[in-house]
C-alpha positions in Angstrom: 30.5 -61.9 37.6 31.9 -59.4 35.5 29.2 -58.6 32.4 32.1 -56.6 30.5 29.8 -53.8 30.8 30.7 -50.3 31.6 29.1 -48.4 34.7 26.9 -46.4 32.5 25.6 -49.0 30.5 24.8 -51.1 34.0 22.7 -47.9 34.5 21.2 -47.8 31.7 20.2 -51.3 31.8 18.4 -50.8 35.1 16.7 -47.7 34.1 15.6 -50.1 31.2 14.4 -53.2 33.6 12.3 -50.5 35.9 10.7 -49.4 32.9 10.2 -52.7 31.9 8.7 -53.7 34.6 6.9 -50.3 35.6 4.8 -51.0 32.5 3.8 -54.4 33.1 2.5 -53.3 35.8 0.5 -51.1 34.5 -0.9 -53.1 31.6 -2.2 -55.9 34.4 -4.0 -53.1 36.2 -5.5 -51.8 33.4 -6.7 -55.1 32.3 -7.8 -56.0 36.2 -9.8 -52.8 36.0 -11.4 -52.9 32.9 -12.5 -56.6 33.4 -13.9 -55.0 36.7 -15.9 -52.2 35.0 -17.3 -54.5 32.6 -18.6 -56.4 35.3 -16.0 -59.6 36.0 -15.0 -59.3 39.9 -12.4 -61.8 39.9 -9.5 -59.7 39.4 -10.6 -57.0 42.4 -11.2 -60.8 44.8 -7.3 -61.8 43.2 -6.1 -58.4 44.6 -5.1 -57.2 41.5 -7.2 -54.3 41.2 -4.0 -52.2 42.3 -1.5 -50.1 41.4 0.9 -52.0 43.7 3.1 -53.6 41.3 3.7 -56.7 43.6 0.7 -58.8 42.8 1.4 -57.9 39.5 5.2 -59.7 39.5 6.2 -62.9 38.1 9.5 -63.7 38.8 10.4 -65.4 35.6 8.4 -62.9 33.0 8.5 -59.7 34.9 12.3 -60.2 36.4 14.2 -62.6 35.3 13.5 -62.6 31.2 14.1 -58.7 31.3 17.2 -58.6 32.9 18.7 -61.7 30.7 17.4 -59.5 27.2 19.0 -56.3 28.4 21.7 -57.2 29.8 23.0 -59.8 27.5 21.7 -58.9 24.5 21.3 -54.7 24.2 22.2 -53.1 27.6 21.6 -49.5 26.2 18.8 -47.9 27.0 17.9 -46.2 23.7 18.4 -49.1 21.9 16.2 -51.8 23.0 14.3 -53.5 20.2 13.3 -56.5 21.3 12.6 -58.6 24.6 10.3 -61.3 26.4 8.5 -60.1 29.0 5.5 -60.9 31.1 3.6 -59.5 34.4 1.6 -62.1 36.3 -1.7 -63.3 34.4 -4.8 -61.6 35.3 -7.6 -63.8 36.8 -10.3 -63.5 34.3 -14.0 -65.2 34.1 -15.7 -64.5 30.7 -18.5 -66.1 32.0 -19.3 -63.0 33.7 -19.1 -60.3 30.9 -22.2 -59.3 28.9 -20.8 -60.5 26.0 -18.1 -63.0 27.0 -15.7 -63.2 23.4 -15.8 -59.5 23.0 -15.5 -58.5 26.6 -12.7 -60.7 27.0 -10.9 -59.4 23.9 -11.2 -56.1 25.3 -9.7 -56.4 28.8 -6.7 -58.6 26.9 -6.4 -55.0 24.7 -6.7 -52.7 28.2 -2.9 -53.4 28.3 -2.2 -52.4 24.7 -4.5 -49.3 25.3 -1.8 -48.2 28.1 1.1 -48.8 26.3 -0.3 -46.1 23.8 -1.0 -43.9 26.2 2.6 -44.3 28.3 3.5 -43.4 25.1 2.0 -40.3 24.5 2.4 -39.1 28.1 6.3 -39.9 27.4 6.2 -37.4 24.8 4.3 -35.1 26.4 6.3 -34.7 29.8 9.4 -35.9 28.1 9.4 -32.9 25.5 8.7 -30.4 28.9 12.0 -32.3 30.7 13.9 -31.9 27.6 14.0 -28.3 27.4 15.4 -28.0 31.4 17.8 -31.0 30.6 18.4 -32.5 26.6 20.0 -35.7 28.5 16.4 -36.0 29.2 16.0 -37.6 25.6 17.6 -41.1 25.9 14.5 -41.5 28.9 12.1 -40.4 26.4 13.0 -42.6 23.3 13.3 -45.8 26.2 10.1 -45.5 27.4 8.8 -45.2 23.8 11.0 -47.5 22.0 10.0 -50.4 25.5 6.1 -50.1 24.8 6.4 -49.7 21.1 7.9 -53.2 21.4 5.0 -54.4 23.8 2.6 -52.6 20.7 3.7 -55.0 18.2 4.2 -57.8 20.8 0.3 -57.8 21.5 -0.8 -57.7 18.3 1.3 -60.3 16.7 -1.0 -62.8 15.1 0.4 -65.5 17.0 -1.4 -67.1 20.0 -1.9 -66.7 22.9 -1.6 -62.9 21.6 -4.2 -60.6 21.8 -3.6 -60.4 18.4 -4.8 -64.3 17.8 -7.6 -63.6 19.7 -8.7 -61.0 17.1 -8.4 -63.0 14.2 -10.7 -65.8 16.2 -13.1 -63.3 16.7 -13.2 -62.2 12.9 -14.2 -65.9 12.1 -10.5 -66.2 10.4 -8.9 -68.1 12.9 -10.5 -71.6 15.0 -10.7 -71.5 18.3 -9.3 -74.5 18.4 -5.9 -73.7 16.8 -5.9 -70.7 19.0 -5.7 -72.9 22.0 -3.4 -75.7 20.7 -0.8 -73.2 19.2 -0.6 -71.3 22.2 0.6 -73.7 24.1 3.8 -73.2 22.6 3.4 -69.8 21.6 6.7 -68.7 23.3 8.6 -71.5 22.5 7.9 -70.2 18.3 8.9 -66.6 19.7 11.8 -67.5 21.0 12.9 -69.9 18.0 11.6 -67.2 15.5 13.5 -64.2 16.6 16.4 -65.8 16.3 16.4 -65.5 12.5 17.9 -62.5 11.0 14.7 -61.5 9.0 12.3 -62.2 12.2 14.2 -59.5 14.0 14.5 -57.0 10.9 11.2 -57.0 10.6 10.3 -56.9 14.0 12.1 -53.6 14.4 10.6 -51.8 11.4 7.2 -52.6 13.1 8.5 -51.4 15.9 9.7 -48.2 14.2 6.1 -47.6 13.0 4.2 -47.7 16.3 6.9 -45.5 17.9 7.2 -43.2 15.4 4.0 -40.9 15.9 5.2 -40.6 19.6 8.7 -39.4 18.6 7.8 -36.9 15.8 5.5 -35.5 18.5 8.1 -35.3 21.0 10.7 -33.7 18.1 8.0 -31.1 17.7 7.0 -30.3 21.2 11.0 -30.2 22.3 11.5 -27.5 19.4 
């Protein structure tokens, strides 16, 4: 089937979906190891306490949704601004955390934590790589501009979100409407970003959790 795309943006699209996928691999181990250091062994029994990103796969979230967003919808690699993406859920039992609400919270925010700090190594390595080769950049700014979007994706107030989960645990939102609404959490998502606005103001948030990751990049490159 011929995409209409050209041979460097079929690259560029799969440098993208590797990416893609690289990270949401390594948001589910982060959140497989913090639920194991804070005591919940599930996720090690699940083998998912690895850094081999095949336990870590779901078809649908981690291949199929990717590719479809990238693709058809922005197959350059610096210019990705939004996409639906998933790895496979991590196995986790509150019941055996300390403190169950809080613990849980946390591991659900492991993966956010990473994002950040694939960030940061991105502009750190990337400014290094930009000085042997400046074609160097449009890596750099995927990598940030990919878990910028998975930033604002977790903390959307919207559940199942992590972000939900904080305003439950703030007293400002019920558990119970946390629960029923997630259910069709990514049905709204998908509905939502559809509309003009949605996706406007999706990309300025964007813009602001990449942006201390690119002005430290600009300054390291010189």
């Amino acid at each position: 089937m011929d995409l209409g795309l050209s041979p460097e943006q079929i690259r560029n699209g799969l440098l993208s979906f590797i990416f893609i996928a690289a990270s949401l691999c390594l948001r589910a181990y982060a959140q497989a190891w913090l639920a194991d250091r804070l005591g919940d062994r599930t996720p090690a029994m699940e083998g998912r306490l690895t850094l081999n990103p095949l336990p870590h796969v779901d078809l649908l979230g981690t291949v199929v949704l990717p590719l479809v967003c990238i693709f058809f919808l922005q197959p350059r690699l610096e210019g990705i601004w939004f996409f639906l993406a998933w790895a496979k859920p991590v196995p986790l039992n509150p019941g055996a955390f300390a403190n169950p609400r809080k613990h849980y919270l946390y591991c659900l925010l492991a993966q956010t934590a990473i994002s950040v700090l694939i960030m940061l190594v991105a502009s750190l390595l990337g400014a290094g790589a930009y000085r042997m080769d400046p074609n160097t950049v449009m890596l750099v700014m995927g990598v940030i501009s990919i878990n910028a979007c998975l930033v604002v994706l977790d903390l959307l107030p919207l559940p199942p979100l992590p972000g939900a989960l904080i305003l439950v645990n703030r007293g400002w939102m019920r558990e119970e409407t946390y629960l029923s609404v997630g259910r069709w959490g990514g049905l709204i998502m998908l509905i939502a970003f559809q509309v003009p606005a949605v996706q406007t103001l999706f990309g300025f948030l964007q813009a602001i959790a990449a942006l201390p990751f690119v002005l430290l990049f600009n300054v390291l490159k010189g």
